[in-house]
Structures are given as C-alpha cells and as structure tokens.
N, C-alpha and C positions, 0 to 999 in steps of 0.2 A: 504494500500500500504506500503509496505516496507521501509525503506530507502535507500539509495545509496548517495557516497560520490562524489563529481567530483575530478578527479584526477587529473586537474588542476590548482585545487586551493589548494587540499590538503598541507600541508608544513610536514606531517610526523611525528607530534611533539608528537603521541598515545597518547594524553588526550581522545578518544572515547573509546579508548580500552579498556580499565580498568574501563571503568564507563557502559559498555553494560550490563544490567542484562543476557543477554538471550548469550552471548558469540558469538554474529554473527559478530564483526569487528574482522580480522583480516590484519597482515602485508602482503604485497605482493609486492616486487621492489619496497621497499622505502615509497611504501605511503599504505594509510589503505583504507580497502574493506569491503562493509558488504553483509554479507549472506544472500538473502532475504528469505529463508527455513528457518532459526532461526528468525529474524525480525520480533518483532511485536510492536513497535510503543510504546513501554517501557509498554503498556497498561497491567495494571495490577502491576505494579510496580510502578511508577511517574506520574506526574501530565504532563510531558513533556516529548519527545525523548531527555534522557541525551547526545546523541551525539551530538545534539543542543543545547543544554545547556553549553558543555564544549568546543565545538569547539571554536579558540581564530579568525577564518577567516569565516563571515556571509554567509551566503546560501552556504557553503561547504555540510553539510548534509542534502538533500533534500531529498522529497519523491520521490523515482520513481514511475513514471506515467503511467510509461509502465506497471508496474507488478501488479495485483490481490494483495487484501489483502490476506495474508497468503497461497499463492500457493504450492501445493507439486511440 
C-alpha cells in the first residue's frame, strides 16, 4: 500500500519532500501529497518510509488502506 499524508495534520513544513527517493510527495494548496503511482514504501531504498521518518507530526504519513500495493 502506498502512503498518503492527512491533510489535516499536515503543517506544510516539506521535510517529506526532499527525503522521497521515488519523487511521489509533492506541494499542493499548502500542504504535501503523495503519488501512490510513484509510492512504494521506500522499499528498496531504506529500512523505513523516510516520510515517516522525517515527519516532525506522528501518524501524519500513513498507509493508505484503500489503495493496492503498487497500483497502475
């Protein structure tokens, strides 16, 4: 499963951004979004999803549960 950000926790502060290997967060009206078409769970790159990692607000980047791992 992908991840996805809540936009109501988000604070907008792009520490996910810049740490995505795969380029799936980006801006949108202030707060950050991730791609779940690019999104794959850092796998293959870290030991953890860096957007979890650097988020400074807890369960901001969760998994979505709606969405298939790696859906086209």
């Amino acid at each position: 499963m992908p991840f996805k950000i809540v936009a109501s926790q988000c604070t907008g502060c792009s520490a996910c951004e810049q740490e995505c290997p795969n380029v799936a967060i980006s801006e949108k009206g202030g707060i950050f979004v991730v791609d779940p078409k690019k999104c794959t769970e850092c796998i293959g790159y870290f030991d953890e999803p860096q957007c979890v990692a650097v988020c400074p607000v807890d369960n901001t980047c969760v998994l979505d549960m709606a969405r298939p791992r790696y859906a086209s």
